[in-house]
N, C-alpha and C positions, 0 to 999 in steps of 0.2 A: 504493500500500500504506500510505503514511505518514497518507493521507487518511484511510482506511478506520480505521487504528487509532485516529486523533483520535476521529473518529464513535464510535468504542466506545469507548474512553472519556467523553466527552460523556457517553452515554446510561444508562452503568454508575452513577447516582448513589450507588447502596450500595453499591459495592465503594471508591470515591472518600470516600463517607462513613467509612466502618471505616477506608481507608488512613490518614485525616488523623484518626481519634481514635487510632488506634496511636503516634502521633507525638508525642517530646517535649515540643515547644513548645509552650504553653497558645493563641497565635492560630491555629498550624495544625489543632486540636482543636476550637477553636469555632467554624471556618471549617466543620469537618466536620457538625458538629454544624447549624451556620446551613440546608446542604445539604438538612435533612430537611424546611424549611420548603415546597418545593411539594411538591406529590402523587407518593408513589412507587406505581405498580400493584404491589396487593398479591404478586402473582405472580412478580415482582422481589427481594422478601425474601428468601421459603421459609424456610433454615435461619438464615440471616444475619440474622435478626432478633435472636437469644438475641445473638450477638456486638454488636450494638449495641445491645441495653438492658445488657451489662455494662461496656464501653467508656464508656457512661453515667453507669453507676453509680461507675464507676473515677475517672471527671470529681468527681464530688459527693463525693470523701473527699480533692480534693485541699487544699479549701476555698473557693479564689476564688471572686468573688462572683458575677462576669457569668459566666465559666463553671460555680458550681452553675445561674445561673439559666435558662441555656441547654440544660443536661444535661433539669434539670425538663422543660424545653420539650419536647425533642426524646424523654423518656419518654413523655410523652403525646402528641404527634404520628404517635409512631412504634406504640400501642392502636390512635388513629382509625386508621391506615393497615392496619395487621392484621385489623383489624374481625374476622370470624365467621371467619378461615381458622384453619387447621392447618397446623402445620408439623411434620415427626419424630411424627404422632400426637398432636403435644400441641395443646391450646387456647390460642393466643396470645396474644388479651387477659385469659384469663383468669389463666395464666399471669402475664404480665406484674403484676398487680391484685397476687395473691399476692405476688412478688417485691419490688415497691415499696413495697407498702405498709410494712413493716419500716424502710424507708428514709424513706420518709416522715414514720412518724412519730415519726422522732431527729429530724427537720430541725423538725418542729414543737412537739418537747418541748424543746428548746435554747432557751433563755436570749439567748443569741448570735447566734442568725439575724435577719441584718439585715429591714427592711420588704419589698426587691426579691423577699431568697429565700423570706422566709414565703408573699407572694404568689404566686409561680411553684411553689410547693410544693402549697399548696392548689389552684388552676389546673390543674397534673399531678394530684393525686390525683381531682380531679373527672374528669377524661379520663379515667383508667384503670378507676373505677368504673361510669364508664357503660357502657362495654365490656365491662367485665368481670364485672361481677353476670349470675348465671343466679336466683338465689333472693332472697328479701328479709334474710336473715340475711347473704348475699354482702358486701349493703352496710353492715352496721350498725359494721363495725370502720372501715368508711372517715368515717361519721356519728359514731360518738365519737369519732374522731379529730378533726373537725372543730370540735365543741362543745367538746373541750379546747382548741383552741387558739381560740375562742370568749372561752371565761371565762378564759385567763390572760390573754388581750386586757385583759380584761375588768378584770381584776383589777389591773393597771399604771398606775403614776401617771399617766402621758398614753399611754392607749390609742391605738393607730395605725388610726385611719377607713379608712385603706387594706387594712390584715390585715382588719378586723372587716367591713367590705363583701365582699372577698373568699371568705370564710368565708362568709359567711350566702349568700351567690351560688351556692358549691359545694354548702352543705345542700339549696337547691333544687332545684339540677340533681340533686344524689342522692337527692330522695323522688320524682322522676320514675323510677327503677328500681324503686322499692318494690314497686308494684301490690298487691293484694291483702294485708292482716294480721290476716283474723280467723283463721285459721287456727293463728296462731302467738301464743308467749306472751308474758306480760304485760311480762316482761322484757326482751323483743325489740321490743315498741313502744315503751314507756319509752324505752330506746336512740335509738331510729331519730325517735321526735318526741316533743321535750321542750316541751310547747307553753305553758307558765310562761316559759320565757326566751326563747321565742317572741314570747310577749307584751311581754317587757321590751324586748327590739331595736326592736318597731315606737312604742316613745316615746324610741327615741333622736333627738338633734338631727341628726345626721348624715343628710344628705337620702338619701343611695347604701344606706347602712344600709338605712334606715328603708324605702325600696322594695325591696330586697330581700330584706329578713324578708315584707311588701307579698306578692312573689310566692311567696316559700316557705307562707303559707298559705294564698294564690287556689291553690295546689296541691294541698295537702292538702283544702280544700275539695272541690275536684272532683274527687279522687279516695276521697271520700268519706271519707278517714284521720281528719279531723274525727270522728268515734262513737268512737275511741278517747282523745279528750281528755276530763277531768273538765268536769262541768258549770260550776265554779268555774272555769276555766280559761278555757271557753267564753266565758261571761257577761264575766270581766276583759277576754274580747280584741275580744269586742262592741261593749266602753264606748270602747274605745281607737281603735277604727274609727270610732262615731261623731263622736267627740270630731274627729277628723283630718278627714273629712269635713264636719263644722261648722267646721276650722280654729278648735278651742275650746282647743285643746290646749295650754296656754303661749303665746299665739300666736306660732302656728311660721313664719306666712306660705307656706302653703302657696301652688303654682302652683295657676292652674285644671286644666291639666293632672294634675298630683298628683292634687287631690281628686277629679276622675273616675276617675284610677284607684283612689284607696282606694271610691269607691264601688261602681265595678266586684264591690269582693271583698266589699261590704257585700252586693251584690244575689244573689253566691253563697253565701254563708254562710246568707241567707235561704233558698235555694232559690227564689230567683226564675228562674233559670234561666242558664246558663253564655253568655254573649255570645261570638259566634264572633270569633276576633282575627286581626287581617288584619295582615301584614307588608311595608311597602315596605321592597323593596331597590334600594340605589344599582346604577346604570346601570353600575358597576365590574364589576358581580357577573355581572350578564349583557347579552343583546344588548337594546338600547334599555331603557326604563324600564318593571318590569314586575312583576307582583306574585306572591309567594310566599304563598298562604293558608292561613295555620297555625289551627285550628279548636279547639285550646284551648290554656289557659295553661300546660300540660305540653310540649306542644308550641315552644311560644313561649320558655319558658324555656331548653329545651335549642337551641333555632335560636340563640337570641340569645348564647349561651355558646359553639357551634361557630365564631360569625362571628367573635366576638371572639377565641378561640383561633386559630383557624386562620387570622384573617387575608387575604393574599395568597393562602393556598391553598383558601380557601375556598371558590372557582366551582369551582374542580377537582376537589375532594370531592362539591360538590356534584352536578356531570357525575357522575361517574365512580365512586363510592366506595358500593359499596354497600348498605354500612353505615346509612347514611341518606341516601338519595337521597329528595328530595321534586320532585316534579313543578312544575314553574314553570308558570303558563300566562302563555306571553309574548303571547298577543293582545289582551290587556285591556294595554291601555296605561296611565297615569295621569297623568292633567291634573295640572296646574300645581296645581289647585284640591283635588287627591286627594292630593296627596303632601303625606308627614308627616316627621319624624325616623324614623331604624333603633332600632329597641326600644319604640316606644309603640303598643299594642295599641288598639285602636278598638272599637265595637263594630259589629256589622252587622246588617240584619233580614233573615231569611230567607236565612243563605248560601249562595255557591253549590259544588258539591261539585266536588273536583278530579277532575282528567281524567286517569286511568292506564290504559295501555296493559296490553294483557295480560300482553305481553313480562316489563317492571317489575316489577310484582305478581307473576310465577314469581319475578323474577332478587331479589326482596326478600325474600319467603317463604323459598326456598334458604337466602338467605344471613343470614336474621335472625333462624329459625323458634327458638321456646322461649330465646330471647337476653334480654332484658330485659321486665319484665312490663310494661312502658310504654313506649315506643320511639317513634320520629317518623312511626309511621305508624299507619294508620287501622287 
């Protein structure tokens, strides 16, 4: 019997989670909290989710640092892990999105937030929005949010590379929700892409910066949000790309790698046409060494932000999470002579298209249908 009750214990990680944020001590709270970092099946939560993003939240007004920066974590952890369900009738990450957001952005108008919690803040808010936008105005309070704590970056005697990369990382990952804005007004674009300070991030010296503004407009490019920028705006982020690509720029010393990637966005901007981008992932991730092919930089952006979030629990979402489950084809192996670093896009001729089971494609549709207008799937 004593066997059996271990076992349920063991396997209860959210009820183990909530006991230990219930608890005085700030270690046995971030022990709770550390809990969320593998994969809980969504079907485990149910109600007990609302109690754990408050117990969260309870964390973030206690002040400490590792525990605000934990709590952040474990809000956004706990979006991906919710993905499209319902709990009590309500929409979860959506939910969630609403609820945080308020929170979030006191941690990002403060003065006082050290560099660890601005970045785990941003981080969180990027998780919750990608979950949680149904429309493209969903996301635009998460998107000012972001460009405010952009320009006060911005605005400080020594700006923190670390906040201001982070940021621009998040702006990414949230114009991958956007899809479509003609539809919507002028003031809702404005909002959502400010492509003047756009422009100014990709001549910052910061190399992290400078490629991730880099993929925030290989985005909007291909998602065609570029016709909503001034021709003037255009034209300055044209000169800026070439200049980086001739490595004319201040010489920045750029990598060769760098400058293929800034030519990469030269050749979409042209409409030369979108280069399909191919992902190695480490032998961690899955069985032998095998590749995940992400077919655009929408794509690629939000893969590349999941791995780094999610970490350790990354192959398990990845299995199991319906949310964004991408099909591995593990029969392609990759030579010695194939393998790249995790995050450098390549381009390929004539790709080839992933293999999804009928099954998937129900179990993805179900659970993802009118979710985000841009999502990791085809």
């Amino acid at each position: 019997m004593s066997s059996l009750r271990n076992s349920r214990r063991k396997t209860d990680v959210v009820g183990d989670c909530i006991d230990k944020l219930h608890e005085k001590r700030r270690a046995v709270r971030e022990e709770g909290m550390e809990a969320l970092e593998g994969f809980v099946p969504v079907d485990e939560l149910d109600y007990r989710y609302f109690t754990i993003f408050d117990r969260c939240c309870a964390s973030l007004r206690k002040g400490a640092c590792r525990e605000a920066t934990l709590a952040y974590r474990a809000i956004g952890l706990l979006a991906l892990t919710v993905g499209a369900a319902t709990a009590d009738g309500v929409d979860c990450s959506k939910d969630i999105l609403e609820k945080a957001l308020p929170v979030l952005e006191e941690t990002l108008h403060a003065p006082s937030s050290g560099v660890t919690t601005m970045v785990a803040s941003l981080d969180c808010l990027a998780a919750v929005t990608l979950t949680g936008t149904r429309r493209p105005e969903d996301a635009a309070p998460s998107v000012e949010a972001v460009w405010g704590a952009i320009r006060r970056a911005e605005d400080e005697t020594k700006p923190s590379p670390e906040v201001l990369a982070a940021a621009v990382r998040a702006f990414a990952l949230l114009l991958t929700t956007v899809g479509d804005l003609r539809s919507y007004p002028c003031t809702v674009k404005e909002a959502i892409i400010p492509f003047h300070d756009l422009a100014e991030l990709l001549e910052c010296e910061h190399p992290d910066i400078r490629i991730a503004a880099g993929e925030a407009l290989a985005v909007c490019a291909e998602l065609n949000l570029t016709q909503h920028a001034s021709p003037e705006d255009i034209q300055v982020i044209e000169m800026i790309l070439s200049d980086l690509v001739a490595d004319a720029s201040g010489g920045q010393n750029l990598t060769e790698e760098q400058v293929e990637f800034f030519q990469q966005i030269v050749d979409i901007m042209s409409q030369v046409g979108c280069p399909e981008m191919e992902e190695s992932m480490p032998s961690s991730y899955t069985s032998g060494r095998s590749m995940l092919r992400v077919s655009t930089w929408a794509r690629l952006v939000q893969l590349n932000f999941l791995k780094r979030f999610l970490n350790k629990g990354f192959r398990k979402h990845l299995q199991d999470n319906l949310l964004f489950r991408e099909q591995v084809d593990s029969s392609d192996a990759v030579g010695e002579a194939d393998e790249q670093p995790v995050g450098k896009g390549r381009r390929r001729g004539g790709g080839r298209e992933k293999r999804w089971s009928s099954a998937m494609r129900r179990d993805r549709d179900i659970a993802w249908e009118s979710k985000n207008g841009f999502s990791l799937y085809d």
